[in-house]
C-alpha positions, 0 to 999 in steps of 0.5 A, a space after each residue: 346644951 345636950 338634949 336627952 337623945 345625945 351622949 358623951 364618948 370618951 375618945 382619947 380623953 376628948 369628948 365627943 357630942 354624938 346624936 343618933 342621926 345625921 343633920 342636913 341644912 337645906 334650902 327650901 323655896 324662899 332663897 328666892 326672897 334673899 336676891 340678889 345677895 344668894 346668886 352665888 351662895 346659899 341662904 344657910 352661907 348669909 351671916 348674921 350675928 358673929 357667924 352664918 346662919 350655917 355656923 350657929 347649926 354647927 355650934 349646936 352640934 359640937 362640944 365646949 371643949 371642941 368649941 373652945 379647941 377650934 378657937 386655939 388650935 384651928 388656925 387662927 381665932 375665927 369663931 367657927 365662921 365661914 370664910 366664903 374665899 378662904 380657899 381661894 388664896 393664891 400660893 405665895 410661892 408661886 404666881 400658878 395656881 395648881 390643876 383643879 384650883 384649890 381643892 383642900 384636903 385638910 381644909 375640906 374643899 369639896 369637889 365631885 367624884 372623881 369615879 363619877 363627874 356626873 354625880 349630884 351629890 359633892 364630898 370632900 376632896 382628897 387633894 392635900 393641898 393647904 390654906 393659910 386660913 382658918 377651917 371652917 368645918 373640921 370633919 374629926 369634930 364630928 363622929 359618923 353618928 351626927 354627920 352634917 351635910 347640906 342641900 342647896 340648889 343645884 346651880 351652886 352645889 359645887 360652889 357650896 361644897 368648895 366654900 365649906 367643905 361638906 357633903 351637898 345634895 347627898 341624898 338619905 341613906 337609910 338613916 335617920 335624919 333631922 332636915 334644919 331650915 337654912 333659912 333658921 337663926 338656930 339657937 337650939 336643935 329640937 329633941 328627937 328621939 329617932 325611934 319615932 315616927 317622922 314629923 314637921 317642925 313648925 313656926 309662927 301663925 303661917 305653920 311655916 317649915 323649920 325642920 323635918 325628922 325623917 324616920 325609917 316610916 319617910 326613908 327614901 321618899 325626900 329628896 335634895 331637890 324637893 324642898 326647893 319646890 313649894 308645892 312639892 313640899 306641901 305633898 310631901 309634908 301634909 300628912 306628918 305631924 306637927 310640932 311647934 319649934 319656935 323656941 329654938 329657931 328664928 326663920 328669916 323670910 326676907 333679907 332686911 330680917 338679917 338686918 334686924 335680928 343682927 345687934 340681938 344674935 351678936 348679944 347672944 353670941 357675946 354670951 358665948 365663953 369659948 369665944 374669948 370674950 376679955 382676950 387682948 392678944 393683939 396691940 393696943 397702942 398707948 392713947 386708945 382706950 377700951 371701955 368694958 374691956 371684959 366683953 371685947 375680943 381683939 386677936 392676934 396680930 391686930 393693932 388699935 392705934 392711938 385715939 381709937 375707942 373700942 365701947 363695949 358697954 353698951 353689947 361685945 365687940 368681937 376683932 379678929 385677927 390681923 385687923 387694923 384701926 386707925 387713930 380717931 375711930 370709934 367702934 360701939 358694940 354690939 359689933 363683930 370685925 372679921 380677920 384682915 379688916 381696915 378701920 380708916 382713920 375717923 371711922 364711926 361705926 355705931 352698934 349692930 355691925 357685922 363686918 366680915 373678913 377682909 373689909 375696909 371700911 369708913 366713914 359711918 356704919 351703923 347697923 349693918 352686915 357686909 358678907 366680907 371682901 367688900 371696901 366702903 372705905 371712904 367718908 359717907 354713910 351705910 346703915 341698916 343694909 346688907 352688902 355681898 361681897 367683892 363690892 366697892 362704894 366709892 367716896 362720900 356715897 350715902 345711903 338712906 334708911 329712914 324715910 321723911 314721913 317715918 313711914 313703913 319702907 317697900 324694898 323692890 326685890 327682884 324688882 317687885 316692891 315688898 312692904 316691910 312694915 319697918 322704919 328703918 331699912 337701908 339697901 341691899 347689894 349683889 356681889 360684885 358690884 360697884 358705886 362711883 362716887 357722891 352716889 346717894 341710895 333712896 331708902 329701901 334700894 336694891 343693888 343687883 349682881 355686877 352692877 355698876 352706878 354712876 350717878 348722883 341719884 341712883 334709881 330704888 332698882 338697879 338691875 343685875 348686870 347694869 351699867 348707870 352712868 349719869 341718866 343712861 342705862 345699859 347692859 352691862 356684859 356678863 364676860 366684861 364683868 367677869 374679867 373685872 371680877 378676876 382682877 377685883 379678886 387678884 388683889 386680894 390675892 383671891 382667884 375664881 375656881 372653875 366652879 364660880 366662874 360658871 356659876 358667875 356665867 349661869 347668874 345671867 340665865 337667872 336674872 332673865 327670870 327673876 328680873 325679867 321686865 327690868 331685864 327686857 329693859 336693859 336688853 333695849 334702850 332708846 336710841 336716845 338716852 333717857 332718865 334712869 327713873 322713867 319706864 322705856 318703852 318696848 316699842 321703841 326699842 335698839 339692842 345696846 350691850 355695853 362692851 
């Protein structure tokens, strides 16, 4: 696991990994392939496997021993995965949330400066506030030498700095740094000896960036923001060296990439021994049966009840804590269930699912990856997709992932349709959106942000801030969607910080260029309704805003 460039320091008996140069995970241009799940979050914040992308980088920069202490000692048994709200939650002493809501000192809620708001770059708070969830990022597990810190886009900076904790868009200090592609499944973080000269790490027949060392020869010429922009890179960037990295990191161009490369990076995670793999600390109810039980993972305050099958022999399965499975359900690895989940009675899911923390769910599964705080609780089927979170998909919804000619599926993102040269491929969901009931999702759809469809058929588009109700299309207001968002998030005890309320606003500024004909739509309908699938014509045209 250690490179030749790190070393061991003893301090207090506890070993320390130490490389001699600071890390940053950065976004780079192609977040924009991951709509409409990365409106409110980074690309680096999306899971895959037992973790986000973000975590399998901090993996590579802690020690066994601090591993297998952030597993015992760090709140709870969540292996080092970031709980998107798990700052958010509403003391339960008291109905008022306190002034600058739910800035963690201990738990690393980052904010700006007090000494300058106008700051670009966001650190730690140091209010003492603190959460009943697990850490995240324990900052004593890292020394000054192998700092990590993040650069995102500006719009959600400060939501990503309250999400995990870390310094974001901080810019180079004079020190050697390893920029790592929030776009990677890392496995492993390049070896590099910082006495040398800078250089690009490469992957794949395209030379598509994965990293960049940046040397003292390349201090102070790269900036947070740069890599954001394509051509900018390319300036940037031409005349360095190349290595090829592909050995150490997957990169992810589209958001069905995920989906795919789940099952295998929950096998791999299933390899890990600090993460408890053969741990039963919860209740296993006479009758329930678990097959391989060496590869299963059922935490603290959890309870299987009776006539559940946990089948781990075909990959892990991995529960967390406080997680509930109803009798008469079947959970087959590879699988990872994330704290406060609900298994409804007769649930199915089937191997490749990442379940992330307060879901419930029901019907059947099979293959897919839900960011968490999302609810597909009733009979119906999801596979092969990937849901954000605060979503709701009613009664006997189903969603088809496999076409009947067995041909490659097109997913429309943004509303332009990409071939994926895969078989099987399901939808993909914006936060906060919503599903009625007996909805059926043609193969390859896309949902948008706080969008809501009622209807039996739903169109492959569904706009972003869309309201489809049987065969009309409106506008959905952004302000009505943030009002039910609050309510949606208060029961589960969860509240809006100040930062994501105006990044929930700023969402809508975004759709209008990343969604724009689908938008100009929606901004005018026909007087009289029509189809959702047919083109409105612009010269027909009267403003409509759902109210």
């Amino acid at each position: 696991m250690m490179g030749p460039n790190m070393n061991h320091d003893q301090i207090n008996n506890n070993p320390v990994k130490v490389l001699n140069h600071q890390t940053i995970v950065y976004e780079d241009c192609g977040w924009k392939k991951f709509l409409p799940l990365v409106y409110m979050r980074a690309t680096f914040q999306l899971r895959c496997g037992m973790m986000t992308l973000l975590d399998r980088v901090i993996n590579q920069l802690l020690t066994e021993e601090q591993l297998a202490k952030r597993l015992s000692d760090v709140g709870g048994e969540y292996p080092i995965a970031f709980d998107d709200y798990q700052f958010n939650a509403v003391q339960q002493d008291s109905a008022q949330v306190v002034a600058d809501n739910l800035r963690v000192n201990d738990c690393g809620v980052g904010v700006r400066d007090a000494a300058d708001p106008n700051a670009e770059a966001l650190h730690p708070s140091t209010s003492s506030v603190k959460s009943n969830f697990p850490v995240s990022v324990d900052a004593q597990s890292f020394s000054p030498a192998n700092s990590l810190s993040l650069w995102c886009r500006t719009e959600i900076a400060e939501v990503v700095s309250e999400r995990t904790g870390l310094n974001v868009n901080q810019a180079i200090q004079g020190q050697p740094t390893l920029l790592l592609s929030g776009r990677g499944i890392w496995s492993s973080i390049p070896d590099w000896d910082d006495t040398q000269s800078s250089w690009v790490g490469v992957v794949g027949d395209g030379q598509d960036v994965a990293c960049v060392a940046v040397g003292s020869d390349f201090d102070g010429i790269i900036q947070p923001q740069d890599l954001l922009n394509e051509s900018r890179t390319r300036m940037l960037l031409h005349h360095l060296p190349k290595r090829d990295v592909s050995t150490h990191v997957q990169l992810v161009k589209w958001p069905w990439d995920l989906v795919n490369a789940n099952a295998k990076c929950l096998v791999k995670d299933g390899e890990q021994s600090w993460l408890g793999f053969g741990q039963v600390d919860g209740q296993v109810d006479t009758g329930a049966h678990l097959l391989n039980e060496s590869a299963i993972h059922l935490g603290d305050g959890s309870r299987v009840m009776p006539c559940v099958v946990i089948d781990a022999e075909s990959g892990p399965v991995w529960i967390g804590k406080n997680v509930t499975v109803f009798p008469n359900s079947y959970i087959q690895g590879p699988a990872f269930i994330g704290d406060g989940s609900v298994l409804q009675p007769g649930s199915v899911v089937r191997g490749g699912n990442t379940l992330g923390p307060v879901c419930k769910v029901g019907g059947e599964i099979e293959g897919s990856i839900i960011q968490g705080y999302s609810n597909k609780q009733h009979d119906g089927f999801l596979g092969h997709s990937y849901l954000g979170s605060w979503i709701n998909i009613a009664a006997d919804c189903v969603n088809s992932d496999l076409k009947n000619t067995y041909g490659s599926v097109r997913v429309p993102i943004n509303g332009h349709e990409v071939d994926t040269g895969e078989t099987f491929v399901g939808m993909f969901v914006g936060d906060y959106s919503k599903a009625g009931i007996n909805v059926s999702f043609p193969t390859g759809s896309v949902v948008g942000f706080c969008s809501n469809v009622f209807a039996p058929r739903s169109p492959k588009f569904i706009p972003s801030f869309a309201w489809i109700n049987g065969d009309e299309c409106e506008r959905y207001d952004e302000e009505k969607g943030l009002q039910l968002a609050r309510k949606v998030m208060a029961r589960r005890n969860r509240v809006l910080t100040e930062a994501e309320e105006r990044v929930f606003r700023n969402v809508r500024q975004q759709v209008l260029a990343f969604e724009h004909q689908p938008q100009r739509d929606l901004e005018y309908v026909p007087v009289a309704p029509v189809p959702v699938n047919r083109v409105i014509p612009s010269e027909v045209v009267t403003p409509l805003i759902r109210g």
